[in-house]
Structure formats: structure tokens, C-alpha cells
C-alpha positions in Angstrom: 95.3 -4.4 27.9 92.7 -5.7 30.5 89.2 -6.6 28.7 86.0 -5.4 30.3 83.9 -8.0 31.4 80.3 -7.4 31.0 78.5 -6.9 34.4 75.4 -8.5 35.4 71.9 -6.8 35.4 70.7 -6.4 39.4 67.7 -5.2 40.3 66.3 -1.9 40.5 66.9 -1.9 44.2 70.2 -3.1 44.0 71.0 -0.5 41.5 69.7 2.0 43.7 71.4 1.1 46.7 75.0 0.7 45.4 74.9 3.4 42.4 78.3 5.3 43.4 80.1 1.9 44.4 79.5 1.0 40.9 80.4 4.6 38.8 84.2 4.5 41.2 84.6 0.6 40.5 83.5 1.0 37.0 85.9 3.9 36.9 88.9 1.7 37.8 88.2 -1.1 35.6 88.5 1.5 32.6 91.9 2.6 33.8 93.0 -0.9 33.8 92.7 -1.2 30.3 96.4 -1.5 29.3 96.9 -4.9 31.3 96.7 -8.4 30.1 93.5 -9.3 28.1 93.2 -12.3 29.9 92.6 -11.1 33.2 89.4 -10.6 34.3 88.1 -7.6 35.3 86.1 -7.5 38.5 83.0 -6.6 38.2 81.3 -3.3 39.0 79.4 -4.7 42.1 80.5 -6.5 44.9 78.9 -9.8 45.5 77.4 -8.9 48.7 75.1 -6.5 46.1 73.4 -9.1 44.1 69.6 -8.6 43.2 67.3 -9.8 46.0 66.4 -13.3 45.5 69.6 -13.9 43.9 73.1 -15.9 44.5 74.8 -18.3 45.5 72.4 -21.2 46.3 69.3 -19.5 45.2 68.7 -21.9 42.4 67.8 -19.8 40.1 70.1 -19.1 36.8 71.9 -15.9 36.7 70.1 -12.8 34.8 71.1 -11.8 31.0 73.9 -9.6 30.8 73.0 -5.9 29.1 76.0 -3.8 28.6 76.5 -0.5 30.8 77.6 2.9 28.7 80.7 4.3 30.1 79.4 5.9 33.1 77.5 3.1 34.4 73.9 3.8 32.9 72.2 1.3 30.6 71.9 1.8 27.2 68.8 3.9 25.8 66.1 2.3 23.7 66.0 4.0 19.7 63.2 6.6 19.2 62.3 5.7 15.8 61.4 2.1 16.0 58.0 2.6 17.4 56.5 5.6 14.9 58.1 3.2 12.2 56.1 0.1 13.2 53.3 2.4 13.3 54.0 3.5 9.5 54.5 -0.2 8.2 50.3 -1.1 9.6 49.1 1.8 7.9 50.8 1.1 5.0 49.6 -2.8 5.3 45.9 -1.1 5.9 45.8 1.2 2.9 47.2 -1.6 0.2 44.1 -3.7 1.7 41.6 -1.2 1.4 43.0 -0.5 -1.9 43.1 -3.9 -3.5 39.1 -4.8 -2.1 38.1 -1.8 -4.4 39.3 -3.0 -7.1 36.6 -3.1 -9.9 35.1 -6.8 -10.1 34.7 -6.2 -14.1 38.3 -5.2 -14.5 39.5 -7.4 -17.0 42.6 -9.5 -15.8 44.8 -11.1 -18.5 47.6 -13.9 -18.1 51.1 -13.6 -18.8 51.4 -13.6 -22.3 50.0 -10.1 -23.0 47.0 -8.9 -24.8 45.6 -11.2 -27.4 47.9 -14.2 -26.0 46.8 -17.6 -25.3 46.6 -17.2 -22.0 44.0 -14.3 -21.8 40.8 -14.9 -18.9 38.1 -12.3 -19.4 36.4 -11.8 -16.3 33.2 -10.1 -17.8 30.4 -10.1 -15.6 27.9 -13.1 -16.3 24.0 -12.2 -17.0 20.8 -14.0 -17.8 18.9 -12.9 -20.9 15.7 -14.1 -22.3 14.8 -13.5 -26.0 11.2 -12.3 -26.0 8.9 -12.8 -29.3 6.8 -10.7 -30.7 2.9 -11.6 -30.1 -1.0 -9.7 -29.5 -1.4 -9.4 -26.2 -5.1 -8.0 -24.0 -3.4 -5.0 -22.1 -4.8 -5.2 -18.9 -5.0 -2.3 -15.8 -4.5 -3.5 -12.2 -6.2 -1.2 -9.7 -7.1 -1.2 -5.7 -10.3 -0.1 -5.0 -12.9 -0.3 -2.6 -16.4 -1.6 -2.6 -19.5 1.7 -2.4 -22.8 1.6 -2.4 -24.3 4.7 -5.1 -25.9 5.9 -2.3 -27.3 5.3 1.2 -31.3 5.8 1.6 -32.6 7.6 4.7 -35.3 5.3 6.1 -38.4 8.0 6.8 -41.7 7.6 7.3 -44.4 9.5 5.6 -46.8 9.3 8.6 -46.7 10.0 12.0 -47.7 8.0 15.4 -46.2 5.6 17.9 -44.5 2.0 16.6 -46.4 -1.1 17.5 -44.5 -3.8 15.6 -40.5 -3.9 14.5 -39.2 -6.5 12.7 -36.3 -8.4 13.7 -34.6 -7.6 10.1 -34.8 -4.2 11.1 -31.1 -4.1 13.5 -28.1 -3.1 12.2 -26.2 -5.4 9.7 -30.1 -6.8 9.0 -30.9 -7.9 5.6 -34.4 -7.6 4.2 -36.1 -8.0 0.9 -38.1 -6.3 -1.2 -41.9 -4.8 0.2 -40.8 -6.5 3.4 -42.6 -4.5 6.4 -39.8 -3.3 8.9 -42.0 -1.1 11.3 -46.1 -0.8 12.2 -47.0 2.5 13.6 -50.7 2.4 15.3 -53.4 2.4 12.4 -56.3 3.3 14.5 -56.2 6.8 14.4 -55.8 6.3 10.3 -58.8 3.6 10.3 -61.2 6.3 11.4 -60.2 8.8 9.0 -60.8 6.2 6.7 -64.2 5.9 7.3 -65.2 9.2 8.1 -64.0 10.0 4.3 -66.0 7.0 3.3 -68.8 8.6 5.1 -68.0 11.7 2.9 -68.1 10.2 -0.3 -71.2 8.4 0.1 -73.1 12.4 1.5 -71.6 13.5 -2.0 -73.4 11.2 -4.2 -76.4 11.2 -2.2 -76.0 14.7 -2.8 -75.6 14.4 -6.6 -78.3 11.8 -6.8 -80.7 14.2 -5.4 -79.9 17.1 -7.7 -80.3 15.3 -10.6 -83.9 13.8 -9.5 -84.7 17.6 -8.9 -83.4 18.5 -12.2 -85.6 16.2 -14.2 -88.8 17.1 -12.2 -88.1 20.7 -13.4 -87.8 19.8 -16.6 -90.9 17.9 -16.8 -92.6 20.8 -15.2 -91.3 23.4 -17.6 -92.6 21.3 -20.4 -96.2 21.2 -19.7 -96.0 24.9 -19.0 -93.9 25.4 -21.5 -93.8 22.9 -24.6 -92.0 22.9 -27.2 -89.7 26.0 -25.1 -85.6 24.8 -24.3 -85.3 24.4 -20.6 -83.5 27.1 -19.2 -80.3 26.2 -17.3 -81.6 27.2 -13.4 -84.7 25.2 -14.0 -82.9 22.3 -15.2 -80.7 22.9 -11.7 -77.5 22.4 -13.7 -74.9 24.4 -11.7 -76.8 22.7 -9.0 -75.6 19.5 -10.4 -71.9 20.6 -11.4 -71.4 21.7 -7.5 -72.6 18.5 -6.4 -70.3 16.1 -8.8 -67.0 18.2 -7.6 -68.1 17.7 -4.1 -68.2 13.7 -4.7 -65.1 14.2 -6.3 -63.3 16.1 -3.8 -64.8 13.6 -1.2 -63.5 10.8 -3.4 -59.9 12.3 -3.5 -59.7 12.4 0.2 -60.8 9.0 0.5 -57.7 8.2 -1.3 -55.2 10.1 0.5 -56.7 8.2 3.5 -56.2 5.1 2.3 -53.1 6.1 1.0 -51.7 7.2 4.8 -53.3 3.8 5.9 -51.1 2.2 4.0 -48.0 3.8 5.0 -48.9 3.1 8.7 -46.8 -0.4 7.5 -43.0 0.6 6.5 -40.7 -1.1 4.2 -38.8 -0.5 1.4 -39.1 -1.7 -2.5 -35.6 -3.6 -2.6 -33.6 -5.5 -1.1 -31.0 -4.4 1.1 -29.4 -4.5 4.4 -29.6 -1.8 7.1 -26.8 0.2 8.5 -28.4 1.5 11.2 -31.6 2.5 13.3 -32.6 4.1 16.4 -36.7 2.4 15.9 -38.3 0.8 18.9 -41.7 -0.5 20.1 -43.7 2.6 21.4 -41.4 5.9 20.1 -43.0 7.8 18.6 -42.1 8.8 15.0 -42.8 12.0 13.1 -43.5 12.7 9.1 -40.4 12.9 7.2 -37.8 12.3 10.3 -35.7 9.6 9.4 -35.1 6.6 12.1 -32.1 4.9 10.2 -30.3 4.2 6.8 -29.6 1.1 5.0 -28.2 0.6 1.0 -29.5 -1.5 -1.7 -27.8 -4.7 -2.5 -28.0 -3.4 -6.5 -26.5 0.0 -5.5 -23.1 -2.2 -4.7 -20.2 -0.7 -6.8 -16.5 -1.2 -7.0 -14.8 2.0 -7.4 -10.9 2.0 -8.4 -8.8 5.3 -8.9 -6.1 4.7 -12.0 -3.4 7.0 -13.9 -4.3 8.8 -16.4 -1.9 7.0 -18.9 -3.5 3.6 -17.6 -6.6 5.3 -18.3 -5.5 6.3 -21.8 -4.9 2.8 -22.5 -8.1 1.7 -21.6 -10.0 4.3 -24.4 -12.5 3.8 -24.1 -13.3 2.4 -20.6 -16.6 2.2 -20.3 -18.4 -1.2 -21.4 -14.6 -2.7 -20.6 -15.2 -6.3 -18.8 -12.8 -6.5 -15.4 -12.1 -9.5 -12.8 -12.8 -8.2 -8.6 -11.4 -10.0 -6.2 -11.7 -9.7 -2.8 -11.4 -12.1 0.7 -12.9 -15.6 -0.8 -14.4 -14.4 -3.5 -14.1 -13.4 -7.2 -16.7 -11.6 -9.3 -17.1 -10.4 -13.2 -17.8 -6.8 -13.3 -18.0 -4.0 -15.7 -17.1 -0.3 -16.2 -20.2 1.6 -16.0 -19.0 5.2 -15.8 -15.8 6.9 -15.7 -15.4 10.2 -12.9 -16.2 13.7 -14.8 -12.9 15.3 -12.9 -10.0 13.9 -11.3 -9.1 13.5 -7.7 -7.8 17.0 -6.3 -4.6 15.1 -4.8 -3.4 12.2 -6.7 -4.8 13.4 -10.3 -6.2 10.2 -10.6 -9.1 9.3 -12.0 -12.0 6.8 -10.5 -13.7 3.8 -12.6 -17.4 2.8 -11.4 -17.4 -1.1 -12.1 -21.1 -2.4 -11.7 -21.7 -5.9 -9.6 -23.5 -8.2 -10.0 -27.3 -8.4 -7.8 -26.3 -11.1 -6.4 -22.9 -9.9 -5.0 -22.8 -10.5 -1.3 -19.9 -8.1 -0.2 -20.2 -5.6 2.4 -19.5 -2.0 1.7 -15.6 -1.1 2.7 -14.1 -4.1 1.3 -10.6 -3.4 -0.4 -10.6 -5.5 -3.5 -8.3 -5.7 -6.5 -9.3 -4.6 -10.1 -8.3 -5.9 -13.0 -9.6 -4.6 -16.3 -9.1 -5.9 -19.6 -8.5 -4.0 -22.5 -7.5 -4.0 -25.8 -5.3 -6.0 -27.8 -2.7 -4.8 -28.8 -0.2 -6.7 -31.7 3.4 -6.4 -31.3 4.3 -6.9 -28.0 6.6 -8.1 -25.7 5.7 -9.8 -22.2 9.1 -9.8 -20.4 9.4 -11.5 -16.6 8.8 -8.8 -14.0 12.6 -9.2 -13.1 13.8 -7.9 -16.4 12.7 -4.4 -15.2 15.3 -2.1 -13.9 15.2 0.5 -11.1 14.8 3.1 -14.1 12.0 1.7 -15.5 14.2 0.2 -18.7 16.0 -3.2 -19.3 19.0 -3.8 -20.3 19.8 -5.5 -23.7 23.1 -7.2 -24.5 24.7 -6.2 -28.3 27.9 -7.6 -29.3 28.5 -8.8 -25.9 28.1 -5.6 -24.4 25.2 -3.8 -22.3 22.9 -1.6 -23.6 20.0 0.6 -22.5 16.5 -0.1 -23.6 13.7 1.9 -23.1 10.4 0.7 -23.0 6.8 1.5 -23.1 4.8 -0.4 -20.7 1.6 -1.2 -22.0 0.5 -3.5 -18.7 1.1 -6.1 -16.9 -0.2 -9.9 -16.8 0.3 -12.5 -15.1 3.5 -13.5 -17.0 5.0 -10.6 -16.4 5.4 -7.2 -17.7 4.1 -6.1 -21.1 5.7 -3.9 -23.7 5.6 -2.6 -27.2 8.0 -5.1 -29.3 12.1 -3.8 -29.9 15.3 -5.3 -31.0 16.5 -7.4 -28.3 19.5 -7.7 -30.0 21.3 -11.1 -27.9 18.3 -11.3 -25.6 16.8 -9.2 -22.6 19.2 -9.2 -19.5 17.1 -10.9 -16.2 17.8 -10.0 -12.9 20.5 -7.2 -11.9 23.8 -6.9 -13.9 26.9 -5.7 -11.8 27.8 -2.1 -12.7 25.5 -2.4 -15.2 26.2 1.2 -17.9 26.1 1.1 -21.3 29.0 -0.7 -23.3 30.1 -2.4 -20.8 31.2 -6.0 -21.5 29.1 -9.3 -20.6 28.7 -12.8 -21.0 25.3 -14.3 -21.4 25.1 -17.7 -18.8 24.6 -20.9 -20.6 
């Protein structure tokens, strides 16, 4: 029996130049199959067919040998390797994904079983604080903003053109007390002036001469008349009445003269600074048309809007004492009033803190509030970290987690302040992993 040797791989070309040489020599080698095993079979292409590139004194080693299926074709590659390579990543994939969420808190024991020696509980590790008990002054932080009570309209009470405008008298201008700002012409208010002068001294020339008439009437009627009561007409008293009101109206007018005189020379009686103003050296101004505004500087107010449960804590707020600070600066004030109804949108109310007269802050400033109120015993003032995203802490019990709810009372600036509770182990600090009730901790340190 004649073994089959394996024939060598040729190219494509070859193999498609020489196909059906190779199925009828391939055919004859089978039918050989009887002989002598040692014989060698030739193979299915003639020399003269060798891949291109390829032979005798090429240089190059001969190709590897693949086995031909009866027939002559090569062998075909098994389907089902690729989709199972496929299967064995996804299954690599999915045991990853599975093993990363894998609780962190899960406790993992050694070999030796539960309760052995060899037991590691991987408990999450907090930081607690243990809080005491002490009286603490709650306090209220509040933004506000700094307002005068009201802005005053400056107006003048006479009219004529301006003569004279100060230089404090611009916008942003500061000017004190009885300071003149503008001088409208007197001239046509220094002849009224003494043409009622003029008046006044006809009315009690006037007077003067109805009382000399009334006495030389009555000294008349007595030597026609003695011992007779002088009858009113002869003694010329309405006479007299008539002329005292005419002094006195003559008088009156004098004043209001003097009065609009006066008022020919603006200013104001406080101190302030002006906001703005339209006044200039010959306009003309006109009675009770205002020319600008300005604020007095002890109008200024802070005004801060705060809960209404911050407000309860506060009770009562007026007369409280309170810290403003602004930009470079940090004043004492004090709750004066307290808004009669709260704010249509937020439902907050607003505190009126007075400022000092001496406060130099412009109107507009943002400025924080801090108001101090009353002390309270029994408290706890926990670090501002010790607050949780649901407005509790967390308190460990036995080792484990639990939830504490708390009343804030205020903050300070050692952090937050609460009424006083068991803390049990202490007050957990910071975030605890998949924090929940009961689950298992250790406390750091």
C-alpha cells in the first residue's frame, strides 16, 4: 500500500492554472494505494508548476504543507470557533462588571467561618465627634441691602431765576446741615419787603391818629357833658378796632415777606448727600417743582428679609443688637421695626436695623446681617460638616448608624447649632458610605 505524500501549498495562481492536472494526478495517486508504503507518491503538481517566486535556486525555504481533501480542495475552516471566541469576552466582560459592583460594606470573612479567628470586618470607617451640652446666643444670618427711609424731593418754595449753586450741590455731593445749595435773585423779594414795611408803619400811623382823635372826643364830651359815660362813636372806638387789625394784617404780611426772602437761599436741615439735580446758574425755578433729590445720612437703614421660623426664634426682634458688614467695614446696628406683612413671593419677612449717624455707606450696598438672639441652654454646636443632605446627622449606636433628627436653632461661627440629643458613640463628621440606618461602622481612631 503506497502512502500519500502530502503536497505542497502553491499559490493561488498556480492553483488556478493547473487545477485539473492536479484532480487526474491526485486521482492516480489514490489508486495506487495498495503498493509499497515506502514508495513515494508523486506529487499532485509537476515541478514545472511551482508558486511564482519559488524553486530550485530561489533561496527561499519551501512553504508549509496543508493537507488537500480527497478531491484536491483545501480543508474548510470550523464555523463555530469565531461566535465562541465571541461568547468567552462577553462572558470575561459581565464577571468584571459584576465583581466592581460589589458592595464596598459587604462584610468578607477568612477561611475559618463565621466567628473564626480569622474573621476581617470591612465596616466602613467614620469620624464622629461627641458634642456637649452648653447655652449658646442663637444667632440669624441674613443678606440684606442698605435703604435710605425715604428720598426727599428738593423743591423750592419760591420762585425766580438761580444766581448762585453750590458746588455740593452735583450728584454724589455731600452737604451738611442749613448749608445753602442754590440762590435764586432776591431783588424782586427785597422790594416786597419794604413795601410791606411801608405798610406797617401807614397802619400804626393810622392807629396812632385814631386814638389822639378818640381822646379829644372824650375830653369834649366831658365839658359838655360831665359826669355822662362817653358814648362808644364819640370815643371813636370801632374807629380804633379797624385801625389795630389793619396794623395787624400789615404786620402779618411783613412776615410772610420776610419769610419768602428767606427762602430765596435753599438748603436743607440735615445732612446728606444728593442723588441728583438738574439746577443751574440762570434757570429759572418755579414754587413747589422739584430740581433734584438727595437722602439723609440718618435715614440710612439695613434692611434684611428672613424665614419666618428664623424670625420665630428671634421673638421678639425688635430692640435685638446685630453685627453689618459690608466691603471694609463693620458696624453695630439694631432692629428697629419688623415689616407689618410678608413679601408676596418668598413669604419672607424684612427686619429694619437702624445705623449709626455716622455710617458712611452708600445706598445699594449688599451687606450681611447677623442678629443675635437669645440664649438658649441645652445645646449642641456641631461642625457644619456633620450636616447631612437631609438636614439630619448621623449617630453611631452599638457600632451601627443611625438617624438623628435635629432642630436647628442657628448657626455660629463654630458651626451649626442644635437643641442637645443622645449622641450615643458620637456625631458621625463628613459623609458615611451607604450611609442607612443599622448599618455597621467603625469610628476612626
Amino acid at each position: 500500500m503506497k502512502a500519500i505524500r502530502k503536497p505542497r501549498l502553491f499559490s493561488r495562481r498556480a492553483f488556478g492554472q493547473q487545477s485539473a492536472e492536479a484532480v487526474t494526478d491526485n486521482d492516480a495517486a489514490v489508486g495506487e494505494v495498495g503498493e509499497s508504503a515506502e514508495e513515494d507518491a508523486p506529487g499532485p503538481y509537476a515541478p514545472e508548476a511551482a508558486p511564482l517566486g519559488s524553486g530550485e535556486g530561489s533561496g527561499e525555504g519551501d512553504a508549509p504543507e496543508t493537507p488537500l481533501h480527497p478531491g484536491g480542495h483545501a480543508p474548510r475552516r470550523r464555523r463555530w470557533v469565531g461566535p465562541l471566541q465571541i461568547l468567552v469576552v462577553i462572558a470575561l466582560v459581565g464577571i468584571a462588571v459584576a465583581v466592581s459592583r460589589t458592595p464596598a460594606d459587604t462584610p468578607v470573612r477568612a477561611p475559618g467561618g463565621p466567628g473564626g479567628a480569622g474573621a476581617a470586618n470591612l465596616a466602613p470607617l467614620v469620624s464622629v465627634v461627641v458634642p456637649v451640652p452648653v447655652s449658646t446666643v442663637v444667632e440669624v444670618e441674613a443678606t440684606g441691602t442698605i435703604d435710605p427711609r425715604s428720598y426727599v424731593a428738593l423743591t423750592p418754595q419760591v420762585g425766580g431765576r438761580i444766581v448762585a449753586v453750590s458746588e455740593s450741590l452735583r450728584a454724589g455731593g455731600e452737604f451738611a446741615a442749613g448749608q445753602v445749595l442754590v440762590t435764586i435773585d432776591p431783588r424782586d423779594f427785597e422790594l416786597a419787603l419794604e413795601q410791606a414795611r411801608a405798610d406797617v408803619a401807614s397802619a400804626e400811623a393810622d392807629l396812632r391818629l385814631r386814638l389822639a382823635e378818640s381822646d379829644a372826643a372824650r375830653a369834649n364830651y366831658a365839658i359838655l357833658h360831665p359826669g355822662d359815660r362817653v358814648p362808644p362813636l364819640v370815643a371813636r372806638i370801632p374807629q380804633i378796632a379797624q385801625a389795630r387789625a389793619r396794623l395787624e394784617s400789615a404786620r402779618a404780611r411783613l412776615a410772610v415777606v420776610e419769610l419768602d426772602f428767606t427762602r430765596t437761599r435753599f438748603s436743607l436741615p440735615f445732612a446728606g448727600k444728593v442723588t441728583e439735580t438738574t439746577a443751574e446758574v440762570g434757570q429759572m425755578l418755579s414754587p413747589n417743582q422739584p430740581f433734584g433729590q438727595a437722602f439723609a445720612f440718618d435715614s440710612l437703614e439695613a434692611v434684611a428679609p428672613v424665614a419666618q421660623d428664623e424670625l420665630a426664634r428671634l421673638e421678639p426682634a425688635v430692640g435685638r443688637t446685630a453685627t453689618v458688614r459690608a466691603v471694609g467695614m463693620e458696624l453695630e446696628a439694631t432692629v428697629e421695626r419688623v415689616s407689618a406683612e410678608l413679601d408676596a413671593r418668598t413669604r419672607f419677612a424684612k427686619l429694619y436695623l437702624g445705623l449709626p449717624e455716622d455710617a458712611q455707606v452708600a445706598p445699594g450696598t449688599f451687606v450681611d446681617v447677623t442678629v443675635h438672639g437669645p440664649v438658649v441652654a441645652d445645646t449642641f454646636v456641631l461642625p457644619d460638616a456633620a450636616e447631612q443632605a437631609g438636614g439630619h446627622v448621623w449617630r453611631v449606636v452599638g457600632g451601627q448608624l443611625q438617624r438623628q433628627d435635629v432642630t436647628i436653632l442657628g448657626r455660629s461661627p463654630d458651626g451649626l447649632v442644635v437643641r442637645a440629643f443622645d449622641p450615643g458613640e458620637g456625631v458621625v463628621i463628613g459623609a458615611a458610605p451607604g450611609g442607612r440606618d443599622g448599618l455597621e461602622v467603625r469610628i476612626a481612631g
